[in-house]
PDBQT receptor file of N, H, CA, C and O in Angstrom, charges set to zero:
ATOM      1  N   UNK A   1      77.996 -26.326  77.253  1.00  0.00    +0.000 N 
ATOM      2  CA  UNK A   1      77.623 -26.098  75.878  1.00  0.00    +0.000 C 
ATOM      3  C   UNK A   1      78.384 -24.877  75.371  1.00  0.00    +0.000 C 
ATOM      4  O   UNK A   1      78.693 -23.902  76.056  1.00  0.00    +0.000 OA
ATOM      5  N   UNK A   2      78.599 -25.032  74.301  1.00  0.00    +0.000 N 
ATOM      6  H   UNK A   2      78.348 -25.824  73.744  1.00  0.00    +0.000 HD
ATOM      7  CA  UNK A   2      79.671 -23.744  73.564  1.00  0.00    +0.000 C 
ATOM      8  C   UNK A   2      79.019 -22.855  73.011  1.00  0.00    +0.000 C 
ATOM      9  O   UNK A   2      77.910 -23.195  72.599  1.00  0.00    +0.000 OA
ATOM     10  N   UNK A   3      79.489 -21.286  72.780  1.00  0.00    +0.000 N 
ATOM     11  H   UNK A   3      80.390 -21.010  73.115  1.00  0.00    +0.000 HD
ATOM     12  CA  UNK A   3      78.200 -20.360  72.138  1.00  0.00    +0.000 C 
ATOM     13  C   UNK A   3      78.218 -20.654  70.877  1.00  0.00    +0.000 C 
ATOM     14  O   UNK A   3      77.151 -20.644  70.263  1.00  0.00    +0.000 OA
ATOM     15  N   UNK A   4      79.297 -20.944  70.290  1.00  0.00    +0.000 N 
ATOM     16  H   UNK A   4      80.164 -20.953  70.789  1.00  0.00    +0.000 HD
ATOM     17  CA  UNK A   4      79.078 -21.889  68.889  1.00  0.00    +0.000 C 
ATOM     18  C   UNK A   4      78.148 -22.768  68.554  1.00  0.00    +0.000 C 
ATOM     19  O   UNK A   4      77.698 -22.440  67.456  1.00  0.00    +0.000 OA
ATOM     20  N   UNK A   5      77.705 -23.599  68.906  1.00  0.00    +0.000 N 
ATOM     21  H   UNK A   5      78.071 -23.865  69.798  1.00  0.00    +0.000 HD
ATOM     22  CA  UNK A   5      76.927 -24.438  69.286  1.00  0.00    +0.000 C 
ATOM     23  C   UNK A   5      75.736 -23.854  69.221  1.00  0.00    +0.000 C 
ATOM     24  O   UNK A   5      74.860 -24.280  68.468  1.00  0.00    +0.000 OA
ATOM     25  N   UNK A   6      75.532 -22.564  70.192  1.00  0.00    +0.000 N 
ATOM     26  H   UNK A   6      76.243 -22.219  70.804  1.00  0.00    +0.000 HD
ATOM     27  CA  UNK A   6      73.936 -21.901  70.470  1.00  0.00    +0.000 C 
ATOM     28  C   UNK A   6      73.712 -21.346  69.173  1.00  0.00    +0.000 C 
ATOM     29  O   UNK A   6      72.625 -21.298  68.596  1.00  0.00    +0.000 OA
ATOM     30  N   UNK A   7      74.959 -20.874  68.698  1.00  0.00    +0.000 N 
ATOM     31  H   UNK A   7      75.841 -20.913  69.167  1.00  0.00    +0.000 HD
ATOM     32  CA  UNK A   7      74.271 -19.722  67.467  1.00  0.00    +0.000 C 
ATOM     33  C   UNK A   7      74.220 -20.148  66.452  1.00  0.00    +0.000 C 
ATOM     34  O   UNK A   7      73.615 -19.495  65.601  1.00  0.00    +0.000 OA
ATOM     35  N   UNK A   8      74.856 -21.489  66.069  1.00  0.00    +0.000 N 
ATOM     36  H   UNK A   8      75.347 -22.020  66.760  1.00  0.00    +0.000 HD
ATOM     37  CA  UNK A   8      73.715 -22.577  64.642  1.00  0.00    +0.000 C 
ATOM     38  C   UNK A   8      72.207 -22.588  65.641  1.00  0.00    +0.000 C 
ATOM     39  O   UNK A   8      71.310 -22.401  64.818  1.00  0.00    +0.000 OA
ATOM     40  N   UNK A   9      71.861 -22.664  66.405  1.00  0.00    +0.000 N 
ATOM     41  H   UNK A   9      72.589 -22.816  67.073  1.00  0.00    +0.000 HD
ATOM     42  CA  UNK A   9      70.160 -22.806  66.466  1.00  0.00    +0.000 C 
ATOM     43  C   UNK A   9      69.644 -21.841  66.307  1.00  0.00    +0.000 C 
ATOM     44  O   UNK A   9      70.078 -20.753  65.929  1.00  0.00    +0.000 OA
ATOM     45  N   UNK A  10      68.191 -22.324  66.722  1.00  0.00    +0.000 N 
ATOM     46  H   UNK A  10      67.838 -23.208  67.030  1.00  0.00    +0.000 HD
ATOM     47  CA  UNK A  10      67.511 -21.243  65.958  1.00  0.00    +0.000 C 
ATOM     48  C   UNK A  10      66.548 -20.372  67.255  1.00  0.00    +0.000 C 
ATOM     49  O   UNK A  10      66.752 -20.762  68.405  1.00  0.00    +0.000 OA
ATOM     50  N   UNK A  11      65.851 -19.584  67.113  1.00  0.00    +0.000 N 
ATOM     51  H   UNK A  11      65.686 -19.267  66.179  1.00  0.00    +0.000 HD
ATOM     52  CA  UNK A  11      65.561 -18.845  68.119  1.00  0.00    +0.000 C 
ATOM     53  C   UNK A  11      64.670 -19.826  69.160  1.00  0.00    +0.000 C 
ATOM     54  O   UNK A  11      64.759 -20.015  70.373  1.00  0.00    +0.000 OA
ATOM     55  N   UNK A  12      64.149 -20.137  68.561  1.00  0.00    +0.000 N 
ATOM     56  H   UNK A  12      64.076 -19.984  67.575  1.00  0.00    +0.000 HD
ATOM     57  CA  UNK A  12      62.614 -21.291  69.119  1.00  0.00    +0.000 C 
ATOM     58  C   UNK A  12      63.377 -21.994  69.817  1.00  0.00    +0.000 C 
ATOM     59  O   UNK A  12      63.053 -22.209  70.985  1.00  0.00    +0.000 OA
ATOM     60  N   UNK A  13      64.508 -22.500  69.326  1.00  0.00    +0.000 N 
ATOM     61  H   UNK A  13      64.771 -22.325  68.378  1.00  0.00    +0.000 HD
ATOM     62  CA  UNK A  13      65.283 -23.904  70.561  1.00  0.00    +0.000 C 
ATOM     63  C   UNK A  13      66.038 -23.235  71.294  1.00  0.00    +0.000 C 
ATOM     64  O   UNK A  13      66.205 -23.969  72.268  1.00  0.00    +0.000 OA
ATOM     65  N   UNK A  14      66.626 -22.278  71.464  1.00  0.00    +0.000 N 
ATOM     66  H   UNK A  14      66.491 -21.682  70.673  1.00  0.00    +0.000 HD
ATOM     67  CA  UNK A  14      67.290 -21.622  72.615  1.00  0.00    +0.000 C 
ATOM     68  C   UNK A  14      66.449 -21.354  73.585  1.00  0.00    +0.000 C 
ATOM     69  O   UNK A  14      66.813 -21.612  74.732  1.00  0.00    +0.000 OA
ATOM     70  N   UNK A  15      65.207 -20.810  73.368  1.00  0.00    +0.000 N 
ATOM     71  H   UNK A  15      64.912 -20.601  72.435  1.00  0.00    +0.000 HD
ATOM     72  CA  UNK A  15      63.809 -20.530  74.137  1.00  0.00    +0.000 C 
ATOM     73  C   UNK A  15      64.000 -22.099  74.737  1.00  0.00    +0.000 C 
ATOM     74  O   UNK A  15      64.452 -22.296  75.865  1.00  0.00    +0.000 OA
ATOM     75  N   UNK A  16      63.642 -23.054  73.936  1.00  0.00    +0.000 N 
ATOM     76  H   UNK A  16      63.275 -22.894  73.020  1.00  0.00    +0.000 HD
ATOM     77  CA  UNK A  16      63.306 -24.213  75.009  1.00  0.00    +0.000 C 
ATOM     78  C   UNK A  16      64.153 -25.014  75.686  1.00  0.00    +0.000 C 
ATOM     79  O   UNK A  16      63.839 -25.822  76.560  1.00  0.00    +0.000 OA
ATOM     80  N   UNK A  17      65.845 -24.648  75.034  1.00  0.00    +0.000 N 
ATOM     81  H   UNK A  17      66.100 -23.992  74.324  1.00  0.00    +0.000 HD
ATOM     82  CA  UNK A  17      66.698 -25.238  75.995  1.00  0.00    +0.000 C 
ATOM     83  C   UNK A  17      67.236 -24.056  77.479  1.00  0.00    +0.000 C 
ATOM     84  O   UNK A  17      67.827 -24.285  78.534  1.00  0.00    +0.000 OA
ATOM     85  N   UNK A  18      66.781 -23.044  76.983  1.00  0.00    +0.000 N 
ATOM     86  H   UNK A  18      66.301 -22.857  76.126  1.00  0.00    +0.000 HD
ATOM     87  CA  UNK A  18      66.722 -22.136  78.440  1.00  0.00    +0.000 C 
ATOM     88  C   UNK A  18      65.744 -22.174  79.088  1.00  0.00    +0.000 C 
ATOM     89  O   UNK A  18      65.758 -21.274  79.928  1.00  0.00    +0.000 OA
ATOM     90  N   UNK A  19      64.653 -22.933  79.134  1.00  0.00    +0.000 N 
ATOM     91  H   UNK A  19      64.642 -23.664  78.452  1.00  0.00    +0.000 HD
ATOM     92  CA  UNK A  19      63.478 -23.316  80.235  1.00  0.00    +0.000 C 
ATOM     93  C   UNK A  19      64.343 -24.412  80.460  1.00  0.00    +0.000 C 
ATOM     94  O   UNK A  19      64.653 -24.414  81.651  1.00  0.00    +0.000 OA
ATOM     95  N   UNK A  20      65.064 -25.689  79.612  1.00  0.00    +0.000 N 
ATOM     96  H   UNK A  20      64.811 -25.687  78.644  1.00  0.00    +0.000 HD
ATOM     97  CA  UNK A  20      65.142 -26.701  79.935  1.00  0.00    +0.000 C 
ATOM     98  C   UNK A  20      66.141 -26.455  81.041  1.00  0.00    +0.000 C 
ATOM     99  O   UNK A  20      65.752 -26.855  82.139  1.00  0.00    +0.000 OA
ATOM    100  N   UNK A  21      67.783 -25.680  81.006  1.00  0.00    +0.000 N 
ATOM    101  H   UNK A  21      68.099 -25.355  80.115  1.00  0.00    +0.000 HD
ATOM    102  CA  UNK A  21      68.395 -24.750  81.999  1.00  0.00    +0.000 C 
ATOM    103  C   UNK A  21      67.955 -24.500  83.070  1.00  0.00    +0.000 C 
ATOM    104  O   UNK A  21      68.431 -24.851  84.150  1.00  0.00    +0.000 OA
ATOM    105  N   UNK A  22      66.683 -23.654  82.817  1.00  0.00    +0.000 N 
ATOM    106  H   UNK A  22      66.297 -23.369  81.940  1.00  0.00    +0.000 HD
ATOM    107  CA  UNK A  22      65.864 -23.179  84.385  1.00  0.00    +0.000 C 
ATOM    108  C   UNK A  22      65.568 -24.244  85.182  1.00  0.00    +0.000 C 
ATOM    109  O   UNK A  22      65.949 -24.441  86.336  1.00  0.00    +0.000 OA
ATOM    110  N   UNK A  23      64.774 -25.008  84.406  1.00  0.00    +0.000 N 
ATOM    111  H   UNK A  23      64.465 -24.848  83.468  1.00  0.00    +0.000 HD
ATOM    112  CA  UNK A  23      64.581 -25.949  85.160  1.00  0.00    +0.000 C 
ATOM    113  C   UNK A  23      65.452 -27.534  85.908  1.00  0.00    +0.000 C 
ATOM    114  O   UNK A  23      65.005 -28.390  86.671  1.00  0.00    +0.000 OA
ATOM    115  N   UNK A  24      66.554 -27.405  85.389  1.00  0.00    +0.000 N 
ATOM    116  H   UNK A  24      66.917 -26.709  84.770  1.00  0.00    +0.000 HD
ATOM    117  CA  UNK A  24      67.866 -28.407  85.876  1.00  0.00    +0.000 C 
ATOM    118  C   UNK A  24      68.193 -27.197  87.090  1.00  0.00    +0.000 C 
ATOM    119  O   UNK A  24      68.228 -27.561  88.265  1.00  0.00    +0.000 OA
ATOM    120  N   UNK A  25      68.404 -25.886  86.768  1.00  0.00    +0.000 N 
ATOM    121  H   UNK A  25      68.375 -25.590  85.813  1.00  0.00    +0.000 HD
ATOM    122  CA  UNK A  25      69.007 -25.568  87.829  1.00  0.00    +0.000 C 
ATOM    123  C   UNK A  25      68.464 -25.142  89.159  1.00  0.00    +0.000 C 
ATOM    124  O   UNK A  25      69.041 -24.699  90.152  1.00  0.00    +0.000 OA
ATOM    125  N   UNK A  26      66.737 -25.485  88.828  1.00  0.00    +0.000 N 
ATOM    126  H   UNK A  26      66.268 -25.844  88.021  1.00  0.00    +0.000 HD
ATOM    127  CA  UNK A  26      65.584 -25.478  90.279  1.00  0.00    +0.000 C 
ATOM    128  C   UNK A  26      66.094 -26.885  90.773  1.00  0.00    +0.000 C 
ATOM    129  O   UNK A  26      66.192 -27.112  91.979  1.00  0.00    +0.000 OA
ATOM    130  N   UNK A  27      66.330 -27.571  90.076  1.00  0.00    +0.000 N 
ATOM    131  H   UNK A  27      66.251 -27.387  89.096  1.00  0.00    +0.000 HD
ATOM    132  CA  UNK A  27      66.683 -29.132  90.854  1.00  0.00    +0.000 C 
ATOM    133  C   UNK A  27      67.702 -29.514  91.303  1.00  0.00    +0.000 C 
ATOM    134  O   UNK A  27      67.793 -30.335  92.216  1.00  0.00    +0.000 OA
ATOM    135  N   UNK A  28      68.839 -28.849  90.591  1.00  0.00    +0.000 N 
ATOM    136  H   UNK A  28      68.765 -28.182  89.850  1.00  0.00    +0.000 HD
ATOM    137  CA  UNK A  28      70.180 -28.590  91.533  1.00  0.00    +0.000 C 
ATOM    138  C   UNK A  28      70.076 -28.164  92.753  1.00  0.00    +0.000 C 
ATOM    139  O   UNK A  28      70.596 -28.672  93.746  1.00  0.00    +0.000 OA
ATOM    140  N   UNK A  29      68.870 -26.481  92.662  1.00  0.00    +0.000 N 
ATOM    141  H   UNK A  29      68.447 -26.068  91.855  1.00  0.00    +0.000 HD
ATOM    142  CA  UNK A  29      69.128 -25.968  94.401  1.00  0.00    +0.000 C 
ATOM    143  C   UNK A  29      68.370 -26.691  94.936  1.00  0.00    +0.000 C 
ATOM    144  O   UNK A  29      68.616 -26.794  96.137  1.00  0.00    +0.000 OA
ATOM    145  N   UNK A  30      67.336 -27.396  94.521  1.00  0.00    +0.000 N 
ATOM    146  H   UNK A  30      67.135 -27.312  93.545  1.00  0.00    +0.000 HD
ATOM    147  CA  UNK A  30      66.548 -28.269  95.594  1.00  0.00    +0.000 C 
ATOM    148  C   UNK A  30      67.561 -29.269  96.123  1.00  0.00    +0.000 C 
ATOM    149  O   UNK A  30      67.770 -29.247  97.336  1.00  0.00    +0.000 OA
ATOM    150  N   UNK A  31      68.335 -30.303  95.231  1.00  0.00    +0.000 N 
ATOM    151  H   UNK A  31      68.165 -30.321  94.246  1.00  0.00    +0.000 HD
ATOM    152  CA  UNK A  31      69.231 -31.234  95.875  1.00  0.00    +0.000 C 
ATOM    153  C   UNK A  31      69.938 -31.030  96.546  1.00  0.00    +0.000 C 
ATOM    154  O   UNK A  31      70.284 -31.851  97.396  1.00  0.00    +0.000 OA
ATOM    155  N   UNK A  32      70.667 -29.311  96.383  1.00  0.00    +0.000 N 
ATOM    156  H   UNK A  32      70.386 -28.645  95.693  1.00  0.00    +0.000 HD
ATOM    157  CA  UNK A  32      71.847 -29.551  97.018  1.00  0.00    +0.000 C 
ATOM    158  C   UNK A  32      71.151 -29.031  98.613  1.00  0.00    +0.000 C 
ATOM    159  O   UNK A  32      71.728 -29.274  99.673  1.00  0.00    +0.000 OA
ATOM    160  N   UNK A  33      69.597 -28.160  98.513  1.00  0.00    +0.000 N 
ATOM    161  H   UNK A  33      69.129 -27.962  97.652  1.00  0.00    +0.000 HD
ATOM    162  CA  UNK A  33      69.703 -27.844 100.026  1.00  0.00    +0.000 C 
ATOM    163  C   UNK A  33      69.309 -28.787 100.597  1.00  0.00    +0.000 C 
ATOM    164  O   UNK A  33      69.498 -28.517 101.783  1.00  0.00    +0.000 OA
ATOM    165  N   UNK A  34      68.852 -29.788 100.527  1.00  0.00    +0.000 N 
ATOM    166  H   UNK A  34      68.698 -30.007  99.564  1.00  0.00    +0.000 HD
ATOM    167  CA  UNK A  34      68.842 -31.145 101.082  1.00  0.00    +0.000 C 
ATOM    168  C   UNK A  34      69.554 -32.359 101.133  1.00  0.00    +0.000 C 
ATOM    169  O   UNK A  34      69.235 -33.453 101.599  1.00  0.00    +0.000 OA
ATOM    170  N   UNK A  35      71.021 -31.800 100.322  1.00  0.00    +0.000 N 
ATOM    171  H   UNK A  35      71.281 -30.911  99.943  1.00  0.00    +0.000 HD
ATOM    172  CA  UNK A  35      72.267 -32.127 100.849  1.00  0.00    +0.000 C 
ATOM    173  C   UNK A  35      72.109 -33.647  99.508  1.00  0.00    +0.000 C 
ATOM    174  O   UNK A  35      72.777 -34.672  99.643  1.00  0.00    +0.000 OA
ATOM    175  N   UNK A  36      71.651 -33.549  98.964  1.00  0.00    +0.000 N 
ATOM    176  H   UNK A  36      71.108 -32.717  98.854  1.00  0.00    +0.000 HD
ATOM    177  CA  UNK A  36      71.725 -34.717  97.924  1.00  0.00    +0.000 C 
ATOM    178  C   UNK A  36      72.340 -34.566  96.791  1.00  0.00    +0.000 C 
ATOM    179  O   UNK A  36      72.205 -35.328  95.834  1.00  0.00    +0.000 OA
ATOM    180  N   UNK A  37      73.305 -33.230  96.830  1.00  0.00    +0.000 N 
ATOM    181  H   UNK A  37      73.415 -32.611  97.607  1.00  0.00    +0.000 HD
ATOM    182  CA  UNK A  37      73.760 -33.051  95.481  1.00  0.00    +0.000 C 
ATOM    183  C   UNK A  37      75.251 -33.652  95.550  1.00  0.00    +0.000 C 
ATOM    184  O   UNK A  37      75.939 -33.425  96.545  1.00  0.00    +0.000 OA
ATOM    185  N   UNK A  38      75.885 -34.646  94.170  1.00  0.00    +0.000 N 
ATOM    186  H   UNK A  38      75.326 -34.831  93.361  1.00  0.00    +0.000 HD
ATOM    187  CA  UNK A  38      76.578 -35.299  93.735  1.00  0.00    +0.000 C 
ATOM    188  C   UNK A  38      77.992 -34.227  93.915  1.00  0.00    +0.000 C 
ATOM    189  O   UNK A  38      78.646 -33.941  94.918  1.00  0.00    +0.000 OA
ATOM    190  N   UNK A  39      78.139 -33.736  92.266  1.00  0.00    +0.000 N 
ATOM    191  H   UNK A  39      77.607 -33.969  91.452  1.00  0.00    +0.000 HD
ATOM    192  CA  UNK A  39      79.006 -32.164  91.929  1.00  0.00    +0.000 C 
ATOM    193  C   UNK A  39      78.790 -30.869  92.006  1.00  0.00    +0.000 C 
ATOM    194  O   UNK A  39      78.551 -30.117  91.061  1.00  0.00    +0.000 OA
ATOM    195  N   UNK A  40      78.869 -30.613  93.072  1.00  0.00    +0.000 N 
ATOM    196  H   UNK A  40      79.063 -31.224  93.840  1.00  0.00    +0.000 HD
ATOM    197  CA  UNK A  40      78.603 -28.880  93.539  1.00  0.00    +0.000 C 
ATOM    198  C   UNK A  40      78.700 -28.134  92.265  1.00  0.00    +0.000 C 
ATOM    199  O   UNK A  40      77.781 -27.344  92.048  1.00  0.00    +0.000 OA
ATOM    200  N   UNK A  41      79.940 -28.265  91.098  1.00  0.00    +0.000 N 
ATOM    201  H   UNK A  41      80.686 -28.906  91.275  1.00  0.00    +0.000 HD
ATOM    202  CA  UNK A  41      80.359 -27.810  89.926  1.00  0.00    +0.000 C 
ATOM    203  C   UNK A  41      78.933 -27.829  88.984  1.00  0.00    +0.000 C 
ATOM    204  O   UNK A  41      79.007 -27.407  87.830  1.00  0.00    +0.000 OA
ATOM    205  N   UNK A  42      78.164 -28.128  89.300  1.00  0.00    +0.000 N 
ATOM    206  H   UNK A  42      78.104 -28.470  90.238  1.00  0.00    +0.000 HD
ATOM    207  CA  UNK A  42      76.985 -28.352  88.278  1.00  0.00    +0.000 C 
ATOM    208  C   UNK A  42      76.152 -27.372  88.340  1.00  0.00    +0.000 C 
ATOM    209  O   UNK A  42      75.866 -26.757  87.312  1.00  0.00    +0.000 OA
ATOM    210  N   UNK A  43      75.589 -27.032  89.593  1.00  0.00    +0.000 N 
ATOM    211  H   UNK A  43      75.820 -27.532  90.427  1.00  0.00    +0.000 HD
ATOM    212  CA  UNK A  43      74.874 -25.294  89.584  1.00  0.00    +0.000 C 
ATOM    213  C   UNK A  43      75.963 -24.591  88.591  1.00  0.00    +0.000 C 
ATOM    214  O   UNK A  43      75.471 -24.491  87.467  1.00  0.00    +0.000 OA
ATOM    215  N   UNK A  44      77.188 -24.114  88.654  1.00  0.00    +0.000 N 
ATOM    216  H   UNK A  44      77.588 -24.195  89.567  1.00  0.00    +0.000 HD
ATOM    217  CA  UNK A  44      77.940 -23.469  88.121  1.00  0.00    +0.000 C 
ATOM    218  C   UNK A  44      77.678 -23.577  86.908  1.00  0.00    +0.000 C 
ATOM    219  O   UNK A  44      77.531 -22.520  86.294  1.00  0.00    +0.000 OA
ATOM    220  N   UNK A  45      77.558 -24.645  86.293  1.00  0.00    +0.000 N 
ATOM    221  H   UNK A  45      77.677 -25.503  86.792  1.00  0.00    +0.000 HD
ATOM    222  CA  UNK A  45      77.649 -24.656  85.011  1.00  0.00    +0.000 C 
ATOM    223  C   UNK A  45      76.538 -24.325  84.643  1.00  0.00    +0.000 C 
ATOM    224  O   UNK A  45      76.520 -23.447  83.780  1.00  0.00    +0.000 OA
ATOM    225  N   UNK A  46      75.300 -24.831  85.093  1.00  0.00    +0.000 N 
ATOM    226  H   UNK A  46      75.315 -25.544  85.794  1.00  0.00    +0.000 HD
ATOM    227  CA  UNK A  46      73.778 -24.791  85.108  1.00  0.00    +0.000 C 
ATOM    228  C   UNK A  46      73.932 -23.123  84.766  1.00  0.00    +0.000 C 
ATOM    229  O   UNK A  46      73.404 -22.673  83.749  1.00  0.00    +0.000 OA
ATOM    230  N   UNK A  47      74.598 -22.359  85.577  1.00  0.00    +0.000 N 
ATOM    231  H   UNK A  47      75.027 -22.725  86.403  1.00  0.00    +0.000 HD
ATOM    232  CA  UNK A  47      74.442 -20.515  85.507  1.00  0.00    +0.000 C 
ATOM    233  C   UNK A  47      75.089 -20.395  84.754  1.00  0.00    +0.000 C 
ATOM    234  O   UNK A  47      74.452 -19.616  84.045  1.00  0.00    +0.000 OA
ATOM    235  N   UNK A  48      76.126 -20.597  84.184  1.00  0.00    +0.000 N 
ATOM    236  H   UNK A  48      76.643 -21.231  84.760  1.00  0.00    +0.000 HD
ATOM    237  CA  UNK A  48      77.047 -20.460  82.751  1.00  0.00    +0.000 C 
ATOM    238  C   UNK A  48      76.198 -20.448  81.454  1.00  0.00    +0.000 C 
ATOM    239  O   UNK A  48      76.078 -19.450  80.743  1.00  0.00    +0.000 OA
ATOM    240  N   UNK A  49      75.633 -21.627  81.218  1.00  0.00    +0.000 N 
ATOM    241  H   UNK A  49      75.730 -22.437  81.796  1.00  0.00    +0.000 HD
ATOM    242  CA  UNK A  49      74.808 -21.888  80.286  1.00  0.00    +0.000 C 
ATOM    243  C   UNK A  49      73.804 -21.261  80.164  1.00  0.00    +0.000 C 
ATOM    244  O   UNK A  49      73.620 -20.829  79.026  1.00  0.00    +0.000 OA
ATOM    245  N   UNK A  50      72.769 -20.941  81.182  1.00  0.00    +0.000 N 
ATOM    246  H   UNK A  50      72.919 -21.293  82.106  1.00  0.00    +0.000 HD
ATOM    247  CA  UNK A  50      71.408 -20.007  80.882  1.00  0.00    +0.000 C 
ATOM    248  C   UNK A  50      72.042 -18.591  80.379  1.00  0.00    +0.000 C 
ATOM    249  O   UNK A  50      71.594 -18.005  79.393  1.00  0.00    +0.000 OA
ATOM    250  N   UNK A  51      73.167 -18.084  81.183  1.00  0.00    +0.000 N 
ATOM    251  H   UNK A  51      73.531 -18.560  81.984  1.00  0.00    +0.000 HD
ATOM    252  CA  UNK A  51      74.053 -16.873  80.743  1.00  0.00    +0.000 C 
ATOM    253  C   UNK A  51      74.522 -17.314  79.008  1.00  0.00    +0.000 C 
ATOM    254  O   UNK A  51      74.245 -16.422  78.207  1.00  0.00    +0.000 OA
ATOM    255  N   UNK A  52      74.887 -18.007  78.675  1.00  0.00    +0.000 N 
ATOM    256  H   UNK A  52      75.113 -18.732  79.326  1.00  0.00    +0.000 HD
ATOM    257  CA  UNK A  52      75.486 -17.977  77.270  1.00  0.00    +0.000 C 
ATOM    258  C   UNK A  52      74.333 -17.919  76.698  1.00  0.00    +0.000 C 
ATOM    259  O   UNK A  52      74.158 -16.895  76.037  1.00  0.00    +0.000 OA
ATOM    260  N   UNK A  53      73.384 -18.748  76.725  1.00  0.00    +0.000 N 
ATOM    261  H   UNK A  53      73.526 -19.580  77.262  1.00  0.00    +0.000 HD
ATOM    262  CA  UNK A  53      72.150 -18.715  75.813  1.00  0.00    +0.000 C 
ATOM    263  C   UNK A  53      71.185 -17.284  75.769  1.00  0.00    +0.000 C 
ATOM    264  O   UNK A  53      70.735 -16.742  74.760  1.00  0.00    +0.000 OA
ATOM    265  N   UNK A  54      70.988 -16.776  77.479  1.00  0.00    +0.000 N 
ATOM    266  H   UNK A  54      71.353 -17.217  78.299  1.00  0.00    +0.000 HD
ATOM    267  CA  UNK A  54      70.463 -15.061  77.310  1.00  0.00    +0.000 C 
ATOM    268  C   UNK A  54      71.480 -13.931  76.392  1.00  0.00    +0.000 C 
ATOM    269  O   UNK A  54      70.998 -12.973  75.787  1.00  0.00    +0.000 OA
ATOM    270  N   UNK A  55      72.900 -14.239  76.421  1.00  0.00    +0.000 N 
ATOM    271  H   UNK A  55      73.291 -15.017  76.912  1.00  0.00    +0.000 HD
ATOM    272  CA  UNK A  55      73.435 -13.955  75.518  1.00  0.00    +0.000 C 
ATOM    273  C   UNK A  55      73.245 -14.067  74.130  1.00  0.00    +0.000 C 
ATOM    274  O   UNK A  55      72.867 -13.152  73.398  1.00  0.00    +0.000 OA
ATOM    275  N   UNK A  56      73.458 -14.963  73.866  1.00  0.00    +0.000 N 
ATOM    276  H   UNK A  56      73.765 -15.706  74.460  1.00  0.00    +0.000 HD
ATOM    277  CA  UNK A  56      72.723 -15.372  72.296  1.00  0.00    +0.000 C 
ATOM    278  C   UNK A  56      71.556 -15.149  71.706  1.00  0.00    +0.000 C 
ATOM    279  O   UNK A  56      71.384 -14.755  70.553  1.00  0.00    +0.000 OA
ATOM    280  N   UNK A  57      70.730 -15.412  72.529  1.00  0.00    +0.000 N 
ATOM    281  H   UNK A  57      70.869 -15.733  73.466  1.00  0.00    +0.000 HD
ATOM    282  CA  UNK A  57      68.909 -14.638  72.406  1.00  0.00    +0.000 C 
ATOM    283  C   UNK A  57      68.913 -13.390  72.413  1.00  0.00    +0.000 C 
ATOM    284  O   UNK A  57      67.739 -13.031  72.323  1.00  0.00    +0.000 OA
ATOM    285  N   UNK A  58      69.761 -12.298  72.485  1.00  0.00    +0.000 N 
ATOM    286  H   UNK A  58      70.714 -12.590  72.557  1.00  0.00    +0.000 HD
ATOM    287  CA  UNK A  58      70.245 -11.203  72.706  1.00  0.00    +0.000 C 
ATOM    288  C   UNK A  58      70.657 -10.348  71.864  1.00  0.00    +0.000 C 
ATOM    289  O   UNK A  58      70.403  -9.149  71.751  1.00  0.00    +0.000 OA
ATOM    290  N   UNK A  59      71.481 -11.211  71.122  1.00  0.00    +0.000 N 
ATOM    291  H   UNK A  59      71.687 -12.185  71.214  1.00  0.00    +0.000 HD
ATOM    292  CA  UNK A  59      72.298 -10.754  70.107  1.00  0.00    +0.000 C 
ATOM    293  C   UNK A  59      71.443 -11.099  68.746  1.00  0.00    +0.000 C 
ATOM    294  O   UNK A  59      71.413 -10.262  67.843  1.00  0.00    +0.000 OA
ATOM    295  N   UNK A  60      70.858 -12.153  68.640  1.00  0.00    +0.000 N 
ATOM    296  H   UNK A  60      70.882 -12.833  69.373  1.00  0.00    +0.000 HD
ATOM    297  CA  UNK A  60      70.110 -12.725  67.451  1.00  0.00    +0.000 C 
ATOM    298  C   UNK A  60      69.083 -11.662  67.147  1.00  0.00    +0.000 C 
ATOM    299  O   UNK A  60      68.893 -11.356  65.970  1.00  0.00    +0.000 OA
ATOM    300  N   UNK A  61      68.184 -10.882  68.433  1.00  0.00    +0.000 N 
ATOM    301  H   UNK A  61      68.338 -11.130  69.389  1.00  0.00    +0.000 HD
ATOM    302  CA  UNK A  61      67.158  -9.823  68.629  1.00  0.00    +0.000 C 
ATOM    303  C   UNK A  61      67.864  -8.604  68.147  1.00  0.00    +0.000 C 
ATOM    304  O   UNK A  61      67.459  -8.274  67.032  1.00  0.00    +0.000 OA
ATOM    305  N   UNK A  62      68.304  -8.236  68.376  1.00  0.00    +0.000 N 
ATOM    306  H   UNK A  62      68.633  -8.503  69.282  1.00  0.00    +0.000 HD
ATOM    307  CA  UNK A  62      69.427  -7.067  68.203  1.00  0.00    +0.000 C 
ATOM    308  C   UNK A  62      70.112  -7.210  66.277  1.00  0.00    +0.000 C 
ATOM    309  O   UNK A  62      70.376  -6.261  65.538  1.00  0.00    +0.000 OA
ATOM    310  N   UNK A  63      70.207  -8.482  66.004  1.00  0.00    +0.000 N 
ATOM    311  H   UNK A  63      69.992  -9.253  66.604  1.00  0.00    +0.000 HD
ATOM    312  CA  UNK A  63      71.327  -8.787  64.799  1.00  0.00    +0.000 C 
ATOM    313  C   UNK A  63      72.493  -9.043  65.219  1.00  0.00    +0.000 C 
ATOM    314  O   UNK A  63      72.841 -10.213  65.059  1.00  0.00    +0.000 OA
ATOM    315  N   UNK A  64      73.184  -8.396  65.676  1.00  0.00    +0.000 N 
ATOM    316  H   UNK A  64      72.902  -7.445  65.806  1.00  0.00    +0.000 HD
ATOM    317  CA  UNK A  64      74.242  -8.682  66.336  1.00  0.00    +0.000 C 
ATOM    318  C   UNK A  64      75.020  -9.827  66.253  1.00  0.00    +0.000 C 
ATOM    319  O   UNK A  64      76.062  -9.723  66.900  1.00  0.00    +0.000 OA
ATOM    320  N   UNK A  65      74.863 -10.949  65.641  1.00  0.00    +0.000 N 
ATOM    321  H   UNK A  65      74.016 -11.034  65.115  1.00  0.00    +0.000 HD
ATOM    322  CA  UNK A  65      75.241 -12.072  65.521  1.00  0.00    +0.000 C 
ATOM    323  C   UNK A  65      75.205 -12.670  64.260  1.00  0.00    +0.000 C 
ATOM    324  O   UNK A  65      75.592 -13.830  64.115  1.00  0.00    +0.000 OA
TER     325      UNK A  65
């Protein structure tokens, strides 16, 4: 997801697409330590994204954006 993207939304949906984040990336480490994970590349991104969005929630609090 692009930070472009994050910063047309609005505060309320960044809140719930960064639980939605948290929670893809509890199911990534569950799969992969039981060896069921597909693209290793996907945690990665999974941490990219919660990072862009705490970013953005960040800056919106602040003004900054």
């Amino acid at each position: 997801m692009k930070a472009e993207e994050l910063r047309a939304k609005s505060e309320a949906d960044l809140k719930a697409l960064l639980l939605d984040k948290r929670k893809e990336q509890f199911n990534l480490r569950m799969q992969h330590g039981s060896g069921q994970q597909t693209r290793p590349s996907q945690v990665r991104e999974a941490r990219r994204d919660i990072a862009r969005i705490k970013t953005i929630l960040g800056q919106k609090r602040t003004g900054g954006a």
